[in-house]
N, C-alpha and C positions, 0 to 999 in steps of 0.2 A: 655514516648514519646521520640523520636528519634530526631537529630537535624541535620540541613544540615547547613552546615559552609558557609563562602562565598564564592561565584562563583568564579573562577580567572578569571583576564580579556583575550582575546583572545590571548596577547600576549604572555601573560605567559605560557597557553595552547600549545602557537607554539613552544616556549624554552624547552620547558619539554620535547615535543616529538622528537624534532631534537635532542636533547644530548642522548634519549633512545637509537636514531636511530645511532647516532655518535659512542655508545659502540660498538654495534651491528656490524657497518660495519668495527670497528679495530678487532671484534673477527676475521671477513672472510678473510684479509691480510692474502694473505701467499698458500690461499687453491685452490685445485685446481680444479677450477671453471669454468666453460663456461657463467653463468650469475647467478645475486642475485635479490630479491627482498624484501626489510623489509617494514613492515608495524606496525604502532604502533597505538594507543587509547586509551584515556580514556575519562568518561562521570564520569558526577554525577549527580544522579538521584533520585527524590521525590516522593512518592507516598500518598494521602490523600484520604482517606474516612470515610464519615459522617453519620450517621445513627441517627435521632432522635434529631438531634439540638447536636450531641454528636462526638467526634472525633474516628471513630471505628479503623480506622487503620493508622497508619502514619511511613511510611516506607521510610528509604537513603541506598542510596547506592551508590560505587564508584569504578569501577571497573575501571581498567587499565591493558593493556597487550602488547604485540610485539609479531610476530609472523614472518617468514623469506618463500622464496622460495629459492630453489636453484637447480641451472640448472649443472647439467653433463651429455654431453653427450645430449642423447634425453630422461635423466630420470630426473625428476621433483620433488627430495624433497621438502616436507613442516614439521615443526614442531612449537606449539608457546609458551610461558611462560608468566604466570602473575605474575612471580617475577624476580625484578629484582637483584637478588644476581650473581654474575660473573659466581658462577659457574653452576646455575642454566641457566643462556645464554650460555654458553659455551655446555653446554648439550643438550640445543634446538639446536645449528647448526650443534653439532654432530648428532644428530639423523633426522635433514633433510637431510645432508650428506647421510646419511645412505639409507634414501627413494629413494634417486636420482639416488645410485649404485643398489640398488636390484629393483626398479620398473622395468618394463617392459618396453622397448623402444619404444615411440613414436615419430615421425618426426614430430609431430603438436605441440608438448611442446615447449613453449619457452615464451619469454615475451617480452611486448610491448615496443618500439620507445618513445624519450620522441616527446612532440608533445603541441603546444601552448596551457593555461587552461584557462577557461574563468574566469572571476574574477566576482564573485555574491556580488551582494547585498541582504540584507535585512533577509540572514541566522543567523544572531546572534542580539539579544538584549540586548545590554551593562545596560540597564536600571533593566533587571531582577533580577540583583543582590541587588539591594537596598529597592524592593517588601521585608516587612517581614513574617514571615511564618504566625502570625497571618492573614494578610491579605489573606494568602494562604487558611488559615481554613477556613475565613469568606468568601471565596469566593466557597467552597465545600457547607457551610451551607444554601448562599445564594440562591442555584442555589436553595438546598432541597426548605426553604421556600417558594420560587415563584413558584414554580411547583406545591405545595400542596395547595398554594391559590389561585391556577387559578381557583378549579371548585371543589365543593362541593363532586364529586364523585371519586375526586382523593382520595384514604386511605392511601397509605402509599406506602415510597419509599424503593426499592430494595436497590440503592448504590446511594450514589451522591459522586461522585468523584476531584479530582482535581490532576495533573502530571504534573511533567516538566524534562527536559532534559537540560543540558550543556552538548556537547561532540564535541570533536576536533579529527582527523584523518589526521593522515601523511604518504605518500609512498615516498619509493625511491628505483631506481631500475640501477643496472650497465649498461642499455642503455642511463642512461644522466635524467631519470625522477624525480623528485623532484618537489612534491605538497604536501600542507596540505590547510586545511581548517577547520573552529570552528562555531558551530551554537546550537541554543538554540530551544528547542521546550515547546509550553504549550496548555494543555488541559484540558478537562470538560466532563464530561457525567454523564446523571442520566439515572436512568430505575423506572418508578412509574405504579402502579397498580391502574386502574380504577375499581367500583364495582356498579353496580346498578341492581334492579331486580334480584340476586341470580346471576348474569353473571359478569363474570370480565376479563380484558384487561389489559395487559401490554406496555405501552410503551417508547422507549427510543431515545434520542438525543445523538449527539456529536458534541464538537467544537474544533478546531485546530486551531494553529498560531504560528510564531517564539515568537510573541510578548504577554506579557502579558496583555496587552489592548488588543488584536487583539482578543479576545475569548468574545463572547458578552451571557454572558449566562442568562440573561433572555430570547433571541432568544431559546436555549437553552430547556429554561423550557415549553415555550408556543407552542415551537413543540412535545416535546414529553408527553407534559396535551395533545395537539391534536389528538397524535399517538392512546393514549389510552381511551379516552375518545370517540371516532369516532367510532370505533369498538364492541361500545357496544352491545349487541342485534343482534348481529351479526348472522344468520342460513344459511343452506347451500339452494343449488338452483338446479336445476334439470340438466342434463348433456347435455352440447349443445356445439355446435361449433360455434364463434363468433366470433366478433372484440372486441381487447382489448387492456388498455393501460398499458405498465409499469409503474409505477412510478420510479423515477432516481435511488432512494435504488434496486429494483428488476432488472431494466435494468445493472444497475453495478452490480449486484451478477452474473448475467448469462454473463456478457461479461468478469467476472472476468474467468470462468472456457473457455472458447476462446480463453483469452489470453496468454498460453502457448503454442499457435499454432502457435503464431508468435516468438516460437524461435526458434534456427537456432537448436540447440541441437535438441529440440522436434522432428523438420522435418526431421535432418540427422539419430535419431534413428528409423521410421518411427512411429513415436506417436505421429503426428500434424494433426490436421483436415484438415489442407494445403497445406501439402506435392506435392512439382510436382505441385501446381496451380499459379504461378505468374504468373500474366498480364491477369489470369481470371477474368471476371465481377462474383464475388460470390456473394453480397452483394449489398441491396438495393442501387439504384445509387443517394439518398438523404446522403447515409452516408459518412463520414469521420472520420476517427480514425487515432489518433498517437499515440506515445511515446516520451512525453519530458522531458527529465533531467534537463531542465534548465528554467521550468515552475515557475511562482513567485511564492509564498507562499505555491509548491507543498510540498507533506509530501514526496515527495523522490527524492524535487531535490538538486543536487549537484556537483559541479565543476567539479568532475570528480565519476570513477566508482572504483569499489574496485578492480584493477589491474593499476589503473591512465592514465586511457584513457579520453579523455574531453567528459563530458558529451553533449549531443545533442538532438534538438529535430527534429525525423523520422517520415515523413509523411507515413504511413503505407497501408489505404485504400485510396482513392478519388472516386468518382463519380462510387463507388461500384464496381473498379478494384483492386487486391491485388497486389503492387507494390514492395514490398522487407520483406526481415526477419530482426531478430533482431539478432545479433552477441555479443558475446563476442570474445576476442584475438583469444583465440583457435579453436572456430568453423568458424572465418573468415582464419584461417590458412588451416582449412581443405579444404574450397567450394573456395580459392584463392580471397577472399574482404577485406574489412576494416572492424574492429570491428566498430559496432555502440555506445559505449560507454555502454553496459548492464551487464558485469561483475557486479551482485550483492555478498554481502557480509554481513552478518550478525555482522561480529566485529573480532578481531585477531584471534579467535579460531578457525576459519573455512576458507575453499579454496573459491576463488572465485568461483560461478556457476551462469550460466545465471539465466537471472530472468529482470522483466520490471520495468522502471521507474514510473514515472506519465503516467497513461494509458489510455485511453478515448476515448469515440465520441465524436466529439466538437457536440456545441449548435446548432440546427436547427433556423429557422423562424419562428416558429408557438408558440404561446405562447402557456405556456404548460395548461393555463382552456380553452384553444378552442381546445383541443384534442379531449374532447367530440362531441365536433359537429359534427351532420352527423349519431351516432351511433346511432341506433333505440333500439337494444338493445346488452350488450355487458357489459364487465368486466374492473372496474380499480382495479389493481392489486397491492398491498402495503408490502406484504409480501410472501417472500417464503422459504417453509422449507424445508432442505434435498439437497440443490442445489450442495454440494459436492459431492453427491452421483450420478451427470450424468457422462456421459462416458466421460473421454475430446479425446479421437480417434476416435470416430465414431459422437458425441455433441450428441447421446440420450437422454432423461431424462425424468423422469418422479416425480412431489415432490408434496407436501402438499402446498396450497397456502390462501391464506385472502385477503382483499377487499372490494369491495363495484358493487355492480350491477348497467348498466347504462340505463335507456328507455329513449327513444327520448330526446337522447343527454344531458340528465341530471342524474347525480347521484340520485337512489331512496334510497335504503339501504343498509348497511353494509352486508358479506359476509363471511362466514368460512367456514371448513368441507370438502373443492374444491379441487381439485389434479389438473394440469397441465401437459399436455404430448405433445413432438414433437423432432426437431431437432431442433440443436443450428443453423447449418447453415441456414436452411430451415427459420428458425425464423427471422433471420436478413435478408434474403431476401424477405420479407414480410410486412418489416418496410414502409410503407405510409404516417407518419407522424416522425417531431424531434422536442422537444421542445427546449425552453430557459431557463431549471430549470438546467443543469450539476451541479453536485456538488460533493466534493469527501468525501466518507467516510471512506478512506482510499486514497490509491495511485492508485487504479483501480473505473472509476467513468464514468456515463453517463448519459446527459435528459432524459427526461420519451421520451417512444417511442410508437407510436401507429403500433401497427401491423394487417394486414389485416383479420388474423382466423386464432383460437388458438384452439385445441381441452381442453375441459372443463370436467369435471366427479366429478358428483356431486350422488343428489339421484335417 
Protein backbone atom coordinates (compact mmCIF):
# COMPACT_ATOMS: atom_id res chain seq x y z
CA UNK A 1 0.00 0.00 0.00
CA UNK A 2 1.01 3.39 -1.04
CA UNK A 3 1.31 6.28 1.57
CA UNK A 4 0.48 9.98 1.31
CA UNK A 5 2.64 12.19 3.58
CA UNK A 6 1.28 15.29 4.99
CA UNK A 7 -0.48 18.02 3.31
CA UNK A 8 1.70 21.21 3.49
CA UNK A 9 -0.05 24.21 4.81
CA UNK A 10 -1.16 26.75 1.98
CA UNK A 11 1.59 28.76 2.84
CA UNK A 12 4.16 26.66 2.20
CA UNK A 13 2.49 25.70 -1.08
CA UNK A 14 2.80 29.58 -1.91
CA UNK A 15 6.75 29.70 -0.98
CA UNK A 16 7.45 26.71 -3.04
CA UNK A 17 5.78 28.19 -6.16
CA UNK A 18 7.01 31.75 -6.03
CA UNK A 19 11.00 30.69 -5.71
CA UNK A 20 9.97 27.98 -8.74
CA UNK A 21 8.77 31.03 -10.38
CA UNK A 22 11.67 33.47 -8.98
CA UNK A 23 14.31 30.84 -11.00
CA UNK A 24 12.32 31.10 -13.87
CA UNK A 25 11.94 34.75 -14.33
CA UNK A 26 16.14 35.27 -13.65
CA UNK A 27 16.59 32.56 -16.36
CA UNK A 28 14.52 35.36 -18.97
CA UNK A 29 16.85 38.56 -17.75
CA UNK A 30 18.73 39.41 -20.45
CA UNK A 31 16.36 38.10 -23.44
CA UNK A 32 14.90 39.59 -25.90
CA UNK A 33 11.45 39.57 -25.23
CA UNK A 34 8.28 41.68 -25.84
CA UNK A 35 6.35 39.76 -22.91
CA UNK A 36 6.54 36.48 -20.35
CA UNK A 37 4.36 34.51 -18.62
CA UNK A 38 5.27 31.54 -16.02
CA UNK A 39 3.03 29.51 -14.61
CA UNK A 40 3.88 26.93 -11.91
CA UNK A 41 1.81 23.80 -9.81
CA UNK A 42 1.78 21.13 -7.85
CA UNK A 43 -1.08 18.87 -6.27
CA UNK A 44 -0.85 15.82 -4.28
CA UNK A 45 -3.13 13.45 -4.79
CA UNK A 46 -5.01 10.17 -3.20
CA UNK A 47 -6.79 7.83 -4.76
CA UNK A 48 -8.95 4.73 -2.79
CA UNK A 49 -10.86 2.04 -3.89
CA UNK A 50 -12.64 -0.68 -2.06
CA UNK A 51 -14.15 -3.69 -3.18
CA UNK A 52 -15.65 -6.28 -0.65
CA UNK A 53 -14.82 -4.68 2.80
CA UNK A 54 -11.11 -4.89 1.05
CA UNK A 55 -8.68 -2.14 -0.04
CA UNK A 56 -8.52 -2.78 -3.95
CA UNK A 57 -6.53 0.20 -5.04
CA UNK A 58 -4.72 2.87 -3.14
CA UNK A 59 -2.88 5.22 -5.18
CA UNK A 60 -0.45 8.97 -4.38
CA UNK A 61 0.69 10.84 -6.44
CA UNK A 62 2.46 14.33 -6.61
CA UNK A 63 3.19 15.88 -9.43
CA UNK A 64 4.78 19.29 -9.87
CA UNK A 65 5.80 21.47 -12.83
CA UNK A 66 6.26 25.15 -14.48
CA UNK A 67 5.61 25.82 -17.74
CA UNK A 68 6.59 29.60 -19.41
CA UNK A 69 4.89 31.61 -22.45
CA UNK A 70 6.87 33.88 -24.27
CA UNK A 71 6.02 36.75 -26.54
CA UNK A 72 8.28 38.00 -29.56
CA UNK A 73 6.95 39.78 -31.82
CA UNK A 74 3.28 38.38 -32.66
CA UNK A 75 4.85 34.73 -32.16
CA UNK A 76 3.84 33.14 -28.84
CA UNK A 77 6.18 30.45 -27.43
CA UNK A 78 5.24 28.04 -24.92
CA UNK A 79 7.38 25.05 -23.40
CA UNK A 80 7.04 23.27 -19.79
CA UNK A 81 9.21 21.03 -17.36
CA UNK A 82 8.54 18.82 -14.46
CA UNK A 83 12.04 19.14 -13.32
CA UNK A 84 13.48 21.39 -11.90
CA UNK A 85 17.27 21.03 -12.61
CA UNK A 86 18.79 24.43 -14.11
CA UNK A 87 19.45 23.00 -16.98
CA UNK A 88 16.46 21.35 -17.57
CA UNK A 89 14.67 25.13 -17.23
CA UNK A 90 16.99 26.69 -19.02
CA UNK A 91 16.06 24.33 -22.04
CA UNK A 92 12.26 24.97 -21.60
CA UNK A 93 12.89 28.79 -22.18
CA UNK A 94 15.02 27.90 -24.99
CA UNK A 95 12.76 25.98 -26.77
CA UNK A 96 9.73 28.48 -26.01
CA UNK A 97 12.00 30.98 -27.55
CA UNK A 98 12.19 28.88 -30.26
CA UNK A 99 8.07 28.62 -30.70
CA UNK A 100 7.87 32.43 -30.63
CA UNK A 101 10.49 32.88 -33.67
CA UNK A 102 9.24 30.05 -36.04
CA UNK A 103 5.33 30.20 -35.15
CA UNK A 104 3.51 32.02 -37.59
CA UNK A 105 2.59 35.56 -36.78
CA UNK A 106 -0.57 36.57 -35.16
CA UNK A 107 -1.70 40.19 -33.99
CA UNK A 108 -4.15 38.56 -31.49
CA UNK A 109 -1.15 36.77 -29.41
CA UNK A 110 -0.33 38.53 -26.48
CA UNK A 111 -1.14 38.45 -22.70
CA UNK A 112 -3.36 39.88 -20.27
CA UNK A 113 -3.24 43.27 -18.01
CA UNK A 114 -2.69 42.67 -14.35
CA UNK A 115 -6.25 43.44 -13.05
CA UNK A 116 -7.62 43.24 -9.31
CA UNK A 117 -8.23 39.10 -8.06
CA UNK A 118 -10.89 38.30 -5.99
CA UNK A 119 -9.81 36.73 -2.72
CA UNK A 120 -11.98 33.19 -2.10
CA UNK A 121 -13.03 31.68 0.50
CA UNK A 122 -13.68 28.30 1.56
CA UNK A 123 -11.15 26.59 -1.44
CA UNK A 124 -8.85 24.98 0.92
CA UNK A 125 -9.34 22.92 4.19
CA UNK A 126 -6.52 23.31 6.53
CA UNK A 127 -8.28 20.43 8.65
CA UNK A 128 -7.65 17.87 5.88
CA UNK A 129 -4.40 17.34 6.73
CA UNK A 130 -4.95 15.83 10.16
CA UNK A 131 -7.94 13.14 8.58
CA UNK A 132 -5.83 9.83 8.82
CA UNK A 133 -5.66 7.64 5.81
CA UNK A 134 -7.43 5.03 7.83
CA UNK A 135 -10.26 7.14 8.20
CA UNK A 136 -9.97 7.73 4.50
CA UNK A 137 -10.31 3.70 3.97
CA UNK A 138 -13.24 3.58 6.31
CA UNK A 139 -14.93 6.12 4.81
CA UNK A 140 -14.43 4.18 1.01
CA UNK A 141 -15.73 1.02 3.08
CA UNK A 142 -18.44 2.81 4.67
CA UNK A 143 -20.06 4.23 1.78
CA UNK A 144 -19.70 0.15 0.36
CA UNK A 145 -21.59 -1.14 3.51
CA UNK A 146 -24.61 1.44 3.45
CA UNK A 147 -25.31 1.08 0.05
CA UNK A 148 -25.45 -2.79 0.29
CA UNK A 149 -27.64 -2.66 3.31
CA UNK A 150 -30.18 -0.53 2.02
CA UNK A 151 -32.14 -3.19 0.26
CA UNK A 152 -31.93 -6.73 -0.12
CA UNK A 153 -31.62 -6.70 -3.93
CA UNK A 154 -28.50 -4.62 -3.96
CA UNK A 155 -25.69 -7.74 -4.77
CA UNK A 156 -22.71 -6.31 -5.06
CA UNK A 157 -20.69 -3.02 -5.74
CA UNK A 158 -18.82 -2.14 -8.95
CA UNK A 159 -16.22 0.42 -6.94
CA UNK A 160 -16.71 2.36 -3.89
CA UNK A 161 -14.29 5.00 -3.99
CA UNK A 162 -12.80 7.82 -1.99
CA UNK A 163 -10.21 10.99 -3.55
CA UNK A 164 -8.74 13.95 -2.49
CA UNK A 165 -6.69 16.66 -3.95
CA UNK A 166 -4.15 19.43 -2.43
CA UNK A 167 -3.03 21.75 -5.19
CA UNK A 168 -1.79 25.29 -5.34
CA UNK A 169 -1.25 27.36 -8.72
CA UNK A 170 0.69 30.39 -9.19
CA UNK A 171 0.93 33.04 -12.49
CA UNK A 172 3.02 35.78 -13.29
CA UNK A 173 3.26 37.66 -16.14
CA UNK A 174 5.58 40.90 -17.34
CA UNK A 175 2.29 43.03 -17.55
CA UNK A 176 2.44 43.36 -13.59
CA UNK A 177 0.15 39.91 -12.91
CA UNK A 178 0.92 38.03 -9.89
CA UNK A 179 -1.64 35.48 -8.38
CA UNK A 180 -1.59 32.15 -6.78
CA UNK A 181 -4.01 30.37 -5.04
CA UNK A 182 -4.22 26.80 -2.85
CA UNK A 183 -7.44 24.55 -2.54
CA UNK A 184 -8.19 21.03 -1.43
CA UNK A 185 -10.82 18.93 -2.97
CA UNK A 186 -12.64 15.62 -1.70
CA UNK A 187 -14.73 12.99 -2.97
CA UNK A 188 -16.87 9.68 -3.00
CA UNK A 189 -18.67 7.61 -5.36
CA UNK A 190 -20.00 4.11 -5.73
CA UNK A 191 -21.67 2.27 -8.71
CA UNK A 192 -23.80 -0.90 -7.25
CA UNK A 193 -25.66 -3.47 -9.06
CA UNK A 194 -29.28 -4.17 -8.28
CA UNK A 195 -30.82 -7.95 -9.33
CA UNK A 196 -34.27 -9.21 -9.04
CA UNK A 197 -36.37 -11.52 -11.38
CA UNK A 198 -33.22 -12.43 -13.85
CA UNK A 199 -33.11 -8.39 -14.48
CA UNK A 200 -30.43 -6.20 -13.15
CA UNK A 201 -29.60 -2.40 -12.70
CA UNK A 202 -26.75 -0.37 -12.13
CA UNK A 203 -26.64 2.43 -10.16
CA UNK A 204 -24.39 5.28 -9.14
CA UNK A 205 -23.77 8.44 -6.94
CA UNK A 206 -21.21 11.20 -6.30
CA UNK A 207 -20.20 13.60 -3.74
CA UNK A 208 -17.93 16.66 -3.85
CA UNK A 209 -16.56 19.22 -1.26
CA UNK A 210 -13.26 21.34 -0.54
CA UNK A 211 -14.02 19.96 2.85
CA UNK A 212 -13.78 16.53 4.23
CA UNK A 213 -16.93 16.71 6.24
CA UNK A 214 -18.66 18.34 3.54
CA UNK A 215 -19.10 14.87 1.43
CA UNK A 216 -22.15 13.07 3.27
CA UNK A 217 -21.94 9.75 2.01
CA UNK A 218 -24.73 7.96 3.30
CA UNK A 219 -26.68 10.62 1.08
CA UNK A 220 -24.46 9.05 -1.25
CA UNK A 221 -25.37 5.51 -0.88
CA UNK A 222 -29.32 5.89 -0.44
CA UNK A 223 -29.28 7.60 -3.88
CA UNK A 224 -27.54 5.45 -5.86
CA UNK A 225 -29.56 1.87 -3.86
CA UNK A 226 -32.37 4.21 -5.35
CA UNK A 227 -30.72 4.65 -8.94
CA UNK A 228 -30.58 1.04 -9.20
CA UNK A 229 -33.08 -0.45 -7.48
CA UNK A 230 -36.02 1.85 -9.21
CA UNK A 231 -35.22 0.53 -12.45
CA UNK A 232 -35.81 -2.80 -12.01
CA UNK A 233 -38.41 -4.46 -14.43
CA UNK A 234 -37.86 -1.94 -16.37
CA UNK A 235 -39.45 -2.75 -20.55
CA UNK A 236 -39.66 -0.54 -23.28
CA UNK A 237 -43.04 1.17 -24.51
CA UNK A 238 -44.36 1.78 -27.70
CA UNK A 239 -43.09 4.99 -29.91
CA UNK A 240 -45.06 8.19 -29.08
CA UNK A 241 -44.55 11.77 -29.05
CA UNK A 242 -44.95 13.38 -25.55
CA UNK A 243 -44.36 15.59 -22.57
CA UNK A 244 -41.33 14.72 -20.73
CA UNK A 245 -39.31 15.51 -17.85
CA UNK A 246 -35.39 15.64 -17.49
CA UNK A 247 -34.21 14.71 -14.63
CA UNK A 248 -31.07 17.19 -13.42
CA UNK A 249 -28.29 14.29 -14.41
CA UNK A 250 -29.91 14.17 -18.08
CA UNK A 251 -30.83 17.95 -18.41
CA UNK A 252 -26.95 18.66 -17.48
CA UNK A 253 -25.64 16.00 -20.06
CA UNK A 254 -27.56 17.67 -22.85
CA UNK A 255 -26.72 21.32 -21.72
CA UNK A 256 -23.33 19.89 -21.29
CA UNK A 257 -22.90 19.27 -25.19
CA UNK A 258 -24.70 23.41 -25.69
CA UNK A 259 -22.24 24.57 -23.79
CA UNK A 260 -19.45 25.01 -26.25
CA UNK A 261 -21.61 27.21 -28.13
CA UNK A 262 -21.04 29.76 -25.81
CA UNK A 263 -17.49 30.18 -26.61
CA UNK A 264 -16.22 32.80 -28.37
CA UNK A 265 -13.57 30.28 -30.04
CA UNK A 266 -16.60 27.94 -30.97
CA UNK A 267 -18.48 31.01 -32.67
CA UNK A 268 -15.48 32.78 -34.31
CA UNK A 269 -14.50 29.24 -35.97
CA UNK A 270 -18.12 28.71 -37.14
CA UNK A 271 -18.73 25.58 -34.93
CA UNK A 272 -21.43 27.26 -32.36
CA UNK A 273 -25.09 26.55 -32.43
CA UNK A 274 -24.95 30.52 -31.79
CA UNK A 275 -23.09 31.97 -34.11
CA UNK A 276 -24.45 35.52 -35.28
CA UNK A 277 -27.56 35.19 -32.63
CA UNK A 278 -26.96 37.63 -29.77
CA UNK A 279 -29.98 39.48 -28.52
CA UNK A 280 -32.05 36.53 -29.97
CA UNK A 281 -34.97 35.20 -27.78
CA UNK A 282 -33.60 31.36 -28.72
CA UNK A 283 -34.59 29.81 -25.55
CA UNK A 284 -37.53 29.27 -23.38
CA UNK A 285 -38.24 32.71 -21.67
CA UNK A 286 -38.49 30.57 -18.11
CA UNK A 287 -34.66 29.95 -18.53
CA UNK A 288 -31.53 31.47 -17.13
CA UNK A 289 -28.10 30.17 -17.48
CA UNK A 290 -24.66 31.48 -16.54
CA UNK A 291 -21.07 31.00 -16.07
CA UNK A 292 -19.60 31.38 -12.60
CA UNK A 293 -16.01 31.15 -11.50
CA UNK A 294 -16.65 32.35 -8.35
CA UNK A 295 -19.57 30.00 -7.48
CA UNK A 296 -19.25 28.67 -3.61
CA UNK A 297 -18.29 25.11 -3.37
CA UNK A 298 -18.14 25.08 -7.33
CA UNK A 299 -15.90 22.11 -8.57
CA UNK A 300 -14.30 24.93 -10.98
CA UNK A 301 -14.27 27.91 -9.09
CA UNK A 302 -11.37 30.01 -8.77
CA UNK A 303 -9.85 33.28 -8.37
CA UNK A 304 -8.72 33.54 -11.35
CA UNK A 305 -8.36 31.41 -14.97
CA UNK A 306 -5.35 29.84 -16.27
CA UNK A 307 -3.91 33.00 -18.16
CA UNK A 308 -4.66 35.13 -14.49
CA UNK A 309 -7.68 36.86 -15.53
CA UNK A 310 -10.19 37.40 -12.35
CA UNK A 311 -12.59 34.95 -12.46
CA UNK A 312 -16.41 36.18 -12.78
CA UNK A 313 -19.69 35.15 -12.86
CA UNK A 314 -21.56 35.91 -16.64
CA UNK A 315 -25.10 36.08 -16.94
CA UNK A 316 -25.30 34.37 -20.25
CA UNK A 317 -29.27 33.71 -21.05
CA UNK A 318 -32.12 35.64 -19.30
CA UNK A 319 -35.70 35.55 -20.04
CA UNK A 320 -34.67 33.35 -23.09
CA UNK A 321 -32.54 36.07 -24.88
CA UNK A 322 -28.81 35.14 -25.64
CA UNK A 323 -26.91 38.10 -24.31
CA UNK A 324 -22.99 37.58 -24.67
CA UNK A 325 -20.11 34.76 -25.29
CA UNK A 326 -17.67 33.58 -23.35
CA UNK A 327 -13.93 34.95 -24.07
CA UNK A 328 -10.63 34.03 -23.08
CA UNK A 329 -7.57 36.87 -23.75
CA UNK A 330 -7.35 35.97 -27.18
CA UNK A 331 -10.53 35.53 -28.69
CA UNK A 332 -11.53 38.87 -26.79
CA UNK A 333 -8.45 40.35 -28.76
CA UNK A 334 -9.73 39.11 -31.88
CA UNK A 335 -13.97 40.48 -31.62
CA UNK A 336 -12.27 43.82 -29.70
CA UNK A 337 -13.95 42.79 -25.67
CA UNK A 338 -12.77 41.70 -22.42
CA UNK A 339 -11.92 38.37 -21.62
CA UNK A 340 -14.57 36.83 -19.35
CA UNK A 341 -12.13 35.15 -17.29
CA UNK A 342 -12.61 31.36 -19.35
CA UNK A 343 -9.08 30.67 -20.25
CA UNK A 344 -9.18 26.86 -19.02
CA UNK A 345 -6.16 24.95 -18.19
CA UNK A 346 -5.62 21.52 -17.49
CA UNK A 347 -2.04 22.02 -15.26
CA UNK A 348 1.66 23.35 -16.65
CA UNK A 349 1.77 20.95 -19.53
CA UNK A 350 -0.77 22.36 -21.60
CA UNK A 351 -1.82 26.22 -23.34
CA UNK A 352 -4.50 27.80 -22.03
CA UNK A 353 -7.81 27.11 -24.33
CA UNK A 354 -11.16 28.21 -23.69
CA UNK A 355 -13.42 26.02 -22.01
CA UNK A 356 -16.36 27.01 -19.05
CA UNK A 357 -16.52 27.40 -15.50
CA UNK A 358 -19.32 26.49 -13.29
CA UNK A 359 -22.05 26.22 -15.95
CA UNK A 360 -25.79 25.98 -15.30
CA UNK A 361 -29.57 26.82 -15.48
CA UNK A 362 -30.21 28.24 -12.24
CA UNK A 363 -33.26 26.68 -10.19
CA UNK A 364 -36.72 27.45 -11.42
CA UNK A 365 -40.06 27.78 -9.09
CA UNK A 366 -41.59 24.58 -9.44
CA UNK A 367 -40.69 22.02 -7.17
CA UNK A 368 -39.32 19.53 -8.99
CA UNK A 369 -42.29 16.18 -7.75
CA UNK A 370 -44.95 18.70 -9.17
CA UNK A 371 -43.30 18.35 -12.64
CA UNK A 372 -45.62 15.70 -13.10
CA UNK A 373 -48.55 17.38 -12.77
CA UNK A 374 -50.73 17.96 -15.53
CA UNK A 375 -49.00 15.13 -17.66
CA UNK A 376 -51.60 12.54 -18.78
CA UNK A 377 -49.15 10.64 -20.22
CA UNK A 378 -45.45 11.14 -20.78
CA UNK A 379 -41.72 10.17 -19.91
CA UNK A 380 -39.40 10.90 -16.83
CA UNK A 381 -36.19 10.55 -18.09
CA UNK A 382 -33.13 9.46 -15.81
CA UNK A 383 -30.64 8.33 -18.13
CA UNK A 384 -29.07 8.87 -21.37
CA UNK A 385 -26.62 7.01 -23.41
CA UNK A 386 -24.54 8.09 -26.24
CA UNK A 387 -25.14 12.01 -25.64
CA UNK A 388 -21.62 12.56 -26.88
CA UNK A 389 -22.38 11.32 -30.01
CA UNK A 390 -25.05 14.62 -31.06
CA UNK A 391 -23.81 17.05 -33.25
CA UNK A 392 -22.70 20.32 -31.12
CA UNK A 393 -23.12 22.49 -34.69
CA UNK A 394 -26.21 21.86 -35.88
CA UNK A 395 -27.54 20.21 -31.53
CA UNK A 396 -29.07 17.05 -33.50
CA UNK A 397 -29.10 14.03 -31.67
CA UNK A 398 -30.42 11.04 -31.32
CA UNK A 399 -29.32 8.36 -28.05
CA UNK A 400 -30.49 5.40 -26.07
CA UNK A 401 -32.46 6.53 -22.91
CA UNK A 402 -34.19 4.87 -19.48
CA UNK A 403 -36.82 6.03 -17.16
CA UNK A 404 -39.91 5.71 -15.89
CA UNK A 405 -43.54 6.26 -17.86
CA UNK A 406 -45.90 8.98 -16.51
CA UNK A 407 -50.25 8.48 -16.65
CA UNK A 408 -52.08 11.03 -15.16
CA UNK A 409 -49.48 12.82 -13.52
CA UNK A 410 -48.05 10.14 -11.65
CA UNK A 411 -45.06 7.77 -12.29
CA UNK A 412 -46.52 4.19 -13.15
CA UNK A 413 -43.29 2.03 -14.29
CA UNK A 414 -39.92 1.99 -15.01
CA UNK A 415 -38.73 2.31 -18.60
CA UNK A 416 -35.69 1.13 -21.01
CA UNK A 417 -35.01 -0.02 -24.51
CA UNK A 418 -36.26 4.03 -25.62
CA UNK A 419 -34.10 6.22 -28.01
CA UNK A 420 -34.69 10.08 -27.92
CA UNK A 421 -34.39 12.27 -30.90
CA UNK A 422 -34.60 16.12 -31.73
CA UNK A 423 -32.60 19.36 -31.48
CA UNK A 424 -30.77 20.67 -28.74
CA UNK A 425 -32.07 24.05 -29.57
CA UNK A 426 -35.56 23.25 -30.34
CA UNK A 427 -35.45 21.34 -26.93
CA UNK A 428 -34.61 24.23 -24.63
CA UNK A 429 -37.13 26.16 -26.33
CA UNK A 430 -39.73 24.01 -25.35
CA UNK A 431 -38.84 24.05 -21.69
CA UNK A 432 -42.44 24.76 -19.71
CA UNK A 433 -41.37 24.01 -16.60
CA UNK A 434 -37.74 24.56 -14.15
CA UNK A 435 -37.34 22.96 -11.02
CA UNK A 436 -35.62 23.37 -7.58
CA UNK A 437 -33.34 20.11 -7.84
CA UNK A 438 -29.84 21.98 -9.69
CA UNK A 439 -27.12 20.01 -8.71
CA UNK A 440 -23.84 19.61 -10.13
CA UNK A 441 -22.10 16.43 -11.21
CA UNK A 442 -19.47 17.95 -12.33
CA UNK A 443 -18.95 21.69 -13.35
CA UNK A 444 -21.77 21.65 -16.00
CA UNK A 445 -25.23 21.15 -13.99
CA UNK A 446 -29.10 21.88 -14.22
CA UNK A 447 -32.88 21.24 -12.60
CA UNK A 448 -34.84 18.64 -13.96
CA UNK A 449 -36.75 20.53 -16.75
CA UNK A 450 -40.03 19.76 -18.19
CA UNK A 451 -40.21 20.02 -21.82
CA UNK A 452 -43.36 20.31 -23.92
CA UNK A 453 -42.94 17.09 -26.67
CA UNK A 454 -40.18 14.91 -27.16
CA UNK A 455 -40.27 12.57 -30.02
CA UNK A 456 -39.94 8.91 -28.33
CA UNK A 457 -39.11 5.41 -30.41
CA UNK A 458 -39.75 2.62 -28.64
CA UNK A 459 -41.47 -0.68 -30.08
Amino acid sequence: MGRLESLPDSNEGYMKLQQMIDRIEALLKGRALDGWEIMAGESRNLSIEVKDQKVDTFRCSEPIGVSVRLLQGEGLGFSYSTSMAEADLSRMVDNALVGAVTQTPDPCNGLPQAMPIPQLTGLFDPELEQVTEEAKIARAMDLERLTLASDPRLKRVRKSSYGESFYSVAIRNSHGIAAEYCGTSVSSSIAVIAESKGDSQMGWDFGFSSRFDGVDVAKIAAEAARKATALLGAATIPTMRCPAILDSHVSGEILGVLASSFLAESVQKGRSMLAGKLGERLFSPILRIRDNGLLEGGMATTPFDGEGVASQDTLLVEDGQLLRYLYDSYCARKDGCASTGNASRGGVRGLPHMGVTNFYIENGATCAGDLLTGISRGLLLVDVIGMHTANPISGDFSVGASGFLIENGAITRPVKGIAISGNIMELFAKVEAVGDDLRFYGSIASPSLRIASLDVSGT
